[in-house]
GUMITI-255798 format. One record per residue (C-alpha): x, y, z; residue in three letters. Coordinates in pm, whole numbers, padded with zeros to 5 digits, always signed. Layout:
XYZALA ...
END
This chain:
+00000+00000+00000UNK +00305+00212+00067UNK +00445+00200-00245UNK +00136+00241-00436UNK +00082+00532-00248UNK +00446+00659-00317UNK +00380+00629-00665UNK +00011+00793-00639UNK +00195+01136-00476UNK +00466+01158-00778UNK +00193+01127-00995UNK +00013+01400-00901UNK +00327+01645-00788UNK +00387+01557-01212UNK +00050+01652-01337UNK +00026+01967-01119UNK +00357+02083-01309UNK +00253+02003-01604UNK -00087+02178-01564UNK +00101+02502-01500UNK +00383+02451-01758UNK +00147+02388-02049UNK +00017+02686-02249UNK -00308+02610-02378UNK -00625+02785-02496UNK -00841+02951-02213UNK -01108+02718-02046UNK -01409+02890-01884UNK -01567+02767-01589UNK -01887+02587-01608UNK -02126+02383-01374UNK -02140+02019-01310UNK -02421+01804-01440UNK -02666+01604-01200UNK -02448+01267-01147UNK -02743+01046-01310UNK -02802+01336-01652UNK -02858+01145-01966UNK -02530+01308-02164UNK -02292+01116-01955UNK -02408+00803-02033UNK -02399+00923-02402UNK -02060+01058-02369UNK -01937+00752-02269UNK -02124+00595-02508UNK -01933+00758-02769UNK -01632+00705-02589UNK -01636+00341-02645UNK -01717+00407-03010UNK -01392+00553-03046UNK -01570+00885-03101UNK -01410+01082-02793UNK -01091+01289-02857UNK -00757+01154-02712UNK -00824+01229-02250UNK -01133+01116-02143UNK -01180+00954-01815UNK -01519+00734-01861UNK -01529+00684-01481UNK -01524+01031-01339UNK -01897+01116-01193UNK -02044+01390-01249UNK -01893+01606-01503UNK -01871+01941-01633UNK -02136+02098-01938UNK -01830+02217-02095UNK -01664+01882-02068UNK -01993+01700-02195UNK -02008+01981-02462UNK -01668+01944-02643UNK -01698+01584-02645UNK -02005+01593-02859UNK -01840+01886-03075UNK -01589+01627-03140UNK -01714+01316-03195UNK -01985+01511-03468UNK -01644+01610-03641UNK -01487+01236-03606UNK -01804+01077-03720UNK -01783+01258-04018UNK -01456+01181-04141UNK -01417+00774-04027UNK -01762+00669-03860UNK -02031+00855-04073UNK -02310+00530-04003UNK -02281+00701-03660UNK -02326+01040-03744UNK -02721+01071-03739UNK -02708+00952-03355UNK -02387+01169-03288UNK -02568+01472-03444UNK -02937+01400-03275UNK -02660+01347-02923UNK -02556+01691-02990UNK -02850+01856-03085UNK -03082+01779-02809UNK -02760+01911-02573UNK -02786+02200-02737UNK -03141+02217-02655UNK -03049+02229-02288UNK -02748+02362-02285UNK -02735+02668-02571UNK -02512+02921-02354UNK -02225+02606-02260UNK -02278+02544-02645UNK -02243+02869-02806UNK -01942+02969-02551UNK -01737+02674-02690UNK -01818+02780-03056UNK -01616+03144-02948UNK -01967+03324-02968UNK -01938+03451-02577UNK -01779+03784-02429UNK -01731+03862-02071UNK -01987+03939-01846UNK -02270+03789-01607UNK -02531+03553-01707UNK -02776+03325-01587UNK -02704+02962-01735UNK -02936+02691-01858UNK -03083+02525-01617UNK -03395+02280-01545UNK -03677+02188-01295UNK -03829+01830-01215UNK -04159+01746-01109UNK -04349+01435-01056UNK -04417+01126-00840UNK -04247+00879-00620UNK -04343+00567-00481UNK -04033+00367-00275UNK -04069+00045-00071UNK -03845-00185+00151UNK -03548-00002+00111UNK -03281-00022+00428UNK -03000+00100+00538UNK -02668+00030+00650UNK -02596-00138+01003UNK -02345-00013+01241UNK -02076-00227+01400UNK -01789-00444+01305UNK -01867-00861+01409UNK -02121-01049+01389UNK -02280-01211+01638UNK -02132-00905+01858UNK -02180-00537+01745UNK -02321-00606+01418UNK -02715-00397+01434UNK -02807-00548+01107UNK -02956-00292+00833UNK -03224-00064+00971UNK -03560-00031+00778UNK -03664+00248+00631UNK -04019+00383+00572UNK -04242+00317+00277UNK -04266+00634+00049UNK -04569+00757-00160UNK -04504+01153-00260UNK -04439+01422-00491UNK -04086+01500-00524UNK -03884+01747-00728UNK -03548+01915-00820UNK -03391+02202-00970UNK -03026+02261-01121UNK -02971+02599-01216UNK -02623+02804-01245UNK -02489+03201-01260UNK -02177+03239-01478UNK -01982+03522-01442UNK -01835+03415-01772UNK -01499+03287-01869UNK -01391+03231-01514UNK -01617+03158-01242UNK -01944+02956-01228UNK -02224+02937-00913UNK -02450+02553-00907UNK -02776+02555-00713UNK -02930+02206-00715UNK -03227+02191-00434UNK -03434+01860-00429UNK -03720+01706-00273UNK -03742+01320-00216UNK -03869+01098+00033UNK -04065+01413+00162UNK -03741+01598+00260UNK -03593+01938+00057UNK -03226+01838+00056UNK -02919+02076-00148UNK -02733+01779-00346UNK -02526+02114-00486UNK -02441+02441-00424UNK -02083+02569-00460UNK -01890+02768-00684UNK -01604+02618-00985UNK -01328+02880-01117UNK -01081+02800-01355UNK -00791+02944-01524UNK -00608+02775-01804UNK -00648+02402-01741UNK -00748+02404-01332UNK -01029+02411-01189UNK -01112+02445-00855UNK -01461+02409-00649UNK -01611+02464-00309UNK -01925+02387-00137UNK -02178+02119-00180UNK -02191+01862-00468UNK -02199+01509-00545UNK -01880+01326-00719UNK -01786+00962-00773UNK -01586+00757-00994UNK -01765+00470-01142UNK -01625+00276-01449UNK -01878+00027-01459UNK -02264+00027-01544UNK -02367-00089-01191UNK -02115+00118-00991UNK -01746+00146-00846UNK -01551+00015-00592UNK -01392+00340-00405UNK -01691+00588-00435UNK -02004+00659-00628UNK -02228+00949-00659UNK -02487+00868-00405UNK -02448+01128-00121UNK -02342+01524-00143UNK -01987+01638+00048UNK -01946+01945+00205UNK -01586+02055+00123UNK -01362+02134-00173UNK -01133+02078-00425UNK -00885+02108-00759UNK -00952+01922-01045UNK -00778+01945-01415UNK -01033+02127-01673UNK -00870+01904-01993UNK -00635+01644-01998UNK -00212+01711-02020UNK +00094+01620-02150UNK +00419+01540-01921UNK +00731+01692-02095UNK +00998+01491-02261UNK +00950+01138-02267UNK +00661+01126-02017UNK +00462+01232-02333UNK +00453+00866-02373UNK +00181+00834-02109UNK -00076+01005-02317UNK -00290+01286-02206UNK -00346+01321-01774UNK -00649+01392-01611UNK -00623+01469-01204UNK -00851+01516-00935UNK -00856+01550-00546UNK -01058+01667-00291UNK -01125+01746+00112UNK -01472+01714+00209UNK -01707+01595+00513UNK -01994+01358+00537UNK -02244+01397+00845UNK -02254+01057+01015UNK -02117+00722+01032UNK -02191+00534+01328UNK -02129+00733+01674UNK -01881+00955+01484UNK -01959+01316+01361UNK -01852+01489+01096UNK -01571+01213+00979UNK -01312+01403+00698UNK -01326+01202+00361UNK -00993+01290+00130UNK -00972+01121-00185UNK -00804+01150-00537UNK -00872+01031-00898UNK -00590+01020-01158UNK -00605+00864-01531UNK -00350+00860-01795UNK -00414+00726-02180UNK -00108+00627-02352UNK -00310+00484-02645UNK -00611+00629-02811UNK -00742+00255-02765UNK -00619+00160-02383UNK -00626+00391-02035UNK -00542+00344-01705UNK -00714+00513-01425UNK -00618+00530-01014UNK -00884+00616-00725UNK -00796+00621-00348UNK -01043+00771-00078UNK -00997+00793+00324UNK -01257+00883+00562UNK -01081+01000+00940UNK -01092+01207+01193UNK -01450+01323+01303UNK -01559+01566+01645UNK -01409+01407+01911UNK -01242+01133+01815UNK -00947+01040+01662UNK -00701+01342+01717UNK -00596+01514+01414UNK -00220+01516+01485UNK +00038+01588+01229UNK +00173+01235+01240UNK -00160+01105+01132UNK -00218+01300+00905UNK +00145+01229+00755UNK +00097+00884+00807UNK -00246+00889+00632UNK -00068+01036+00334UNK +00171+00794+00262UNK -00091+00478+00322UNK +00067+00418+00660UNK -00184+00285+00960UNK -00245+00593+01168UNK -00362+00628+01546UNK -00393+00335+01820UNK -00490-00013+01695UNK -00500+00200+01263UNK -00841+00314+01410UNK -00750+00706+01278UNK -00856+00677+00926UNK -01044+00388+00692UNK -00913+00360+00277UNK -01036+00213+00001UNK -00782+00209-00340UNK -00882+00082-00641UNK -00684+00085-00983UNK -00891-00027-01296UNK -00801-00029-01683UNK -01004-00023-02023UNK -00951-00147-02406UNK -01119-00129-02649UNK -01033-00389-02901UNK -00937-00331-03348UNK -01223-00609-03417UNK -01409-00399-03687UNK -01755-00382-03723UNK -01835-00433-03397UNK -01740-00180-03163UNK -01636-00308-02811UNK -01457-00211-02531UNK -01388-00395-02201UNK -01301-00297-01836UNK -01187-00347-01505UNK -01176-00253-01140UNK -00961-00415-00886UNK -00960-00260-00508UNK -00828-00371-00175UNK -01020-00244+00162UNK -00768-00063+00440UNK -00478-00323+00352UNK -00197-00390+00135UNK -00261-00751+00200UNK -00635-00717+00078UNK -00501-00659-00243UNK -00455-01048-00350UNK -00607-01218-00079UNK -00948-01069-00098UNK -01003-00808-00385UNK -01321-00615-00463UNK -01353-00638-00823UNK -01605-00513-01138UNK -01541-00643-01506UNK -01725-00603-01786UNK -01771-00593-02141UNK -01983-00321-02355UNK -02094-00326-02719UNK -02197+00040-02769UNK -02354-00005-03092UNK -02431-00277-03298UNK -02432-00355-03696UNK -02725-00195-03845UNK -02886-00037-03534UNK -02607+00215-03420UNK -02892+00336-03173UNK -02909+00007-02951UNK -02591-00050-02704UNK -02556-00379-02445UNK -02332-00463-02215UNK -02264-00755-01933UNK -02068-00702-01602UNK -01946-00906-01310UNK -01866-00805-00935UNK -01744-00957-00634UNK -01612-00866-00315UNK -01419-01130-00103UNK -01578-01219+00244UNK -01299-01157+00543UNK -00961-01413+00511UNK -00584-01411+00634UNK -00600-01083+00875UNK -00789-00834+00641UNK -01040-00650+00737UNK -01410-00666+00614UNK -01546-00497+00276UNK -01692-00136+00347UNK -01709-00216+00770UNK -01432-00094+01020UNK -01379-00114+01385UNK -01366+00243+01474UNK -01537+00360+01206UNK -01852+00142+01296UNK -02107+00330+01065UNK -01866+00135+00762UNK -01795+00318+00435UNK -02152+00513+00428UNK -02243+00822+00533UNK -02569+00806+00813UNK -02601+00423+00639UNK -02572+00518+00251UNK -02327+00332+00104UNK -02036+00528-00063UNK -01888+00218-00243UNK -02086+00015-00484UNK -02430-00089-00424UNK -02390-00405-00366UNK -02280-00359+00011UNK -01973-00525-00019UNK -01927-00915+00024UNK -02094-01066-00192UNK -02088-01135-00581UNK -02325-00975-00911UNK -02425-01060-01271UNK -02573-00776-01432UNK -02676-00685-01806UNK -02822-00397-01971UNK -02916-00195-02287UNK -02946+00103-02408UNK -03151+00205-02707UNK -03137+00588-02825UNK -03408+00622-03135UNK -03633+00900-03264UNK -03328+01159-03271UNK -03268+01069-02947UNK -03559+01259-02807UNK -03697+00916-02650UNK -03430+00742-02436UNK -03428+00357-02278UNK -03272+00176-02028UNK -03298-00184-01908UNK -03101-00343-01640UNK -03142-00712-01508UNK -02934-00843-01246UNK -02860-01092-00975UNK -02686-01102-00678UNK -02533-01373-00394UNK -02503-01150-00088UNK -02281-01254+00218UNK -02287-01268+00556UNK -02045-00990+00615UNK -02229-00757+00359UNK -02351-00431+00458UNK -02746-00587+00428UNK -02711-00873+00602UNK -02850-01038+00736UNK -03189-00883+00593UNK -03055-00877+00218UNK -02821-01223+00265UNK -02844-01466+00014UNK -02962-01463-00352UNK -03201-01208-00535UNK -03255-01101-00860UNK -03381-00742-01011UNK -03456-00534-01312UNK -03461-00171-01340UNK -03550+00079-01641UNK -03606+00391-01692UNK -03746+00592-02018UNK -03694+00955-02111UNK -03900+01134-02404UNK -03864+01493-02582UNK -04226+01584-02712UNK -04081+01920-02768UNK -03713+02059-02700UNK -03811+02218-02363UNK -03993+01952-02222UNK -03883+01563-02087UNK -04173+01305-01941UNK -03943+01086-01746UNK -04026+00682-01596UNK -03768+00523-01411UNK -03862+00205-01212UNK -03714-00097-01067UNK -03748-00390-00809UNK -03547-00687-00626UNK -03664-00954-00461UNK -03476-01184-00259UNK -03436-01574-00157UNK -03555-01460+00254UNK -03860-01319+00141UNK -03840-00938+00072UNK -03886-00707-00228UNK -03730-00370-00235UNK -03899-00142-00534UNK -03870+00230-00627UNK -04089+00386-00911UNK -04105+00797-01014UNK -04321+00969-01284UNK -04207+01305-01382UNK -04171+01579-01591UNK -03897+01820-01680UNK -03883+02172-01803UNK -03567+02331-01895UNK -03513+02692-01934UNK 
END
């Protein structure tokens, strides 16, 4: 773990310098998309088409309009000159971003001066109807400390959400994202991003999370908001000399807080994302996250802290901080007519050891568009997470920090809940211009007796999930999103909403 995290602080002491010694055309700060918006599916849709300009990480959750914007400027121009069976769904990918986005749009086509304005932005109304759901117990062993999951109650109400943003345009950008589910008004964002050259940097409220697979990622995924900030790399770089070899770099870290786990308040989370792409066809990303610290416990000395930097075990017994690492990989393979690109995630839990004896890991396989129908996509993907063995510790649960890797019992790893294993496949069909979008997931699961739902959720189940999107009319989007498990023990867990959304 050492070493890896040797290497992790050279790489990003590189990128940093590189950031500042490259002279690039002026970025302009813009907000982040909602973590679940339609475009970032399609951008990395088009990413395993081959369609996405050389620096691109696929994992990193959410990300910026401007980001989301230039990829579709670019793949319209690389459809055109080597995939043009793909340009009608690149183009219709495009246009209806346009349609939601036309001041992120017409600033990268040059068309923007300086000055204040009030960005695109939307508003969601509708329906939503949620039972069985749980979550997370607190404590460490079963059989000793272990609650089990805690129930939560059944849900039948409107709900909503907003994500609007100020610009005071090219260099600093306000998100406001207020939402209402489960009866509650919650802020999932509100900070500001400024950026000069190719950094960025953000504070306040937001959701992030690095996810490389279709069902979710090992270290962290979107599904709770951090109050904190950080830096983050607007495009990707080049290392001087022969460094250039690594392909363009793409960095991110942060310091934020969550509000609960366990008995502890207020914990610290730290974490950092890097990528690099030596090959248009082949990347390489790196994610490590800590939570420590928290009111009144765990003293923030400046040998924990240094020891927490370097992947050391800080405070009495390692109880100062909890890690996850994970590194994962993707290719996407010179077979011809049918696109394909595969993946993987492999990630240990607190432990150098954990990293061969008992890995957390997601592979897949994705064709994003097949012969004749460039609109449908399908994919297949396989997790597991090892149960306890040879003095590591247990997937997503800790001793001190007996509230696990969640934040007041939401996961912040993958959904899964740790030990445990998954089959899932999916598809993906954009048609009609893309104004009506579909999603299908079916999947099944072999929870253990260590995982984060048991012993409620332990043992086999199997679900579906989809979710359908149409444009009537370019301001307007009916949404449906739906989906249900039921396991082996007798329970069913099922979440349905019926909305609409207005952009303006």
């Amino acid at each position: 773990m050492r070493r890896v995290v040797v290497i992790a602080a050279q790489f990003t002491i590189a990128t940093a310098a590189a950031a500042v010694a490259q002279q690039r055309t002026p970025d302009f700060a813009s907000a982040f998309l909602p973590p679940g918006h339609w475009a970032i599916g399609a951008a990395g849709r088009l990413h395993a088409l081959g369609l996405v300009e050389h620096g691109f990480d696929r994992a990193r959750r959410p990300l910026t309009r401007r980001e989301v914007g230039r990829v579709f400027d670019g793949a319209v121009r690389l459809a055109e000159r080597d995939r043009p069976e793909l340009l009608p769904l690149v183009r219709a990918y495009r246009a209806r971003y346009t349609e939601e986005f036309p001041s992120t749009m017409s600033a990268l086509a040059g068309a923007d001066s300086v000055g204040l304005r009030f960005g695109d932005g939307s508003v969601t109304a509708g329906y939503e109807l949620r039972t069985g759901e749980l979550r997370s117990g607190i404590g460490y062993e079963n059989g000793d400390d272990w609650t089990g999951p805690f129930h939560e109650e059944d849900v039948s109400t409107a709900m909503g959400a907003v994500d609007w943003s100020v610009e005071l345009f090219p260099a600093l950008a306000l998100g406001l994202a207020p939402s209402r589910a489960a009866g509650d008004w919650t802020v999932d964002g509100g900070y500001a991003t400024g950026v000069w050259r190719d950094a960025g940097i953000w504070i306040g409220r937001r959701t992030f999370g690095y996810s490389p697979g279709a069902g979710g990622g090992i270290v962290l995924n979107p599904s709770v908001a951090f109050d904190g900030g950080g830096i983050y790399l607007t495009d990707g770089v080049l290392l001087p000399s022969f460094l250039e070899a690594l392909g363009p770099i793409l960095f991110e870290t942060f310091l934020s807080r969550v509000e609960h786990d366990g008995p502890i308040e207020r914990p610290w989370v730290w974490g950092m994302r890097g990528t690099i792409e030596p090959h248009p066809r082949f990347g390489f990303g790196l994610t490590r996250t800590a939570m420590f610290g928290g009111e009144g416990k765990n003293d923030l000395s400046l040998q924990n802290l240094a020891y927490l930097m370097i992947g050391k075990h800080a405070g009495a017994g390692s109880g100062f901080d909890n890690q996850i690492f994970s590194i994962d990989a993707w290719y996407r393979p010179p077979i011809g007519a049918l696109p394909m690109l595969i993946y993987l995630e492999w990630g240990l839990e607190d432990s150098a050891g954990a990293w061969f004896d008992v890995p957390g890991v997601v592979a897949g396989l994705e064709l994003p568009a097949l012969p004749g129908v460039p609109g449908i996509a399908l994919g297949i993907e396989r997790t597991s997470f090892s149960p306890r063995c040879c003095g590591n510790p247990i997937w997503y649960r800790h001793w001190q920090f007996l509230g696990g890797w969640t934040d007041d019992g939401v996961p912040l790893g993958h959904p899964l809940g740790g030990h445990g294993s998954e089959w899932r496949s999916w598809a993906r069909a954009d048609v009609l211009d893309a104004r009506l979008r579909l999603e299908s997931a079916l999947f099944l699961r072999d929870r253990g007796e260590e995982n984060l739902f048991a012993p409620d959720r332990e043992g086999r189940s199997a679900g579906v999930a989809v979710s359908a999107a149409f444009r009537p009319m370019p301001l307007f989007d009916v949404i449906f999103q739906a989906g249900t498990e039921s396991g082996e023990r007798d329970w069913t867990e099922s979440a349905a909403v019926l909305g609409l959304r207005m952009l303006f």
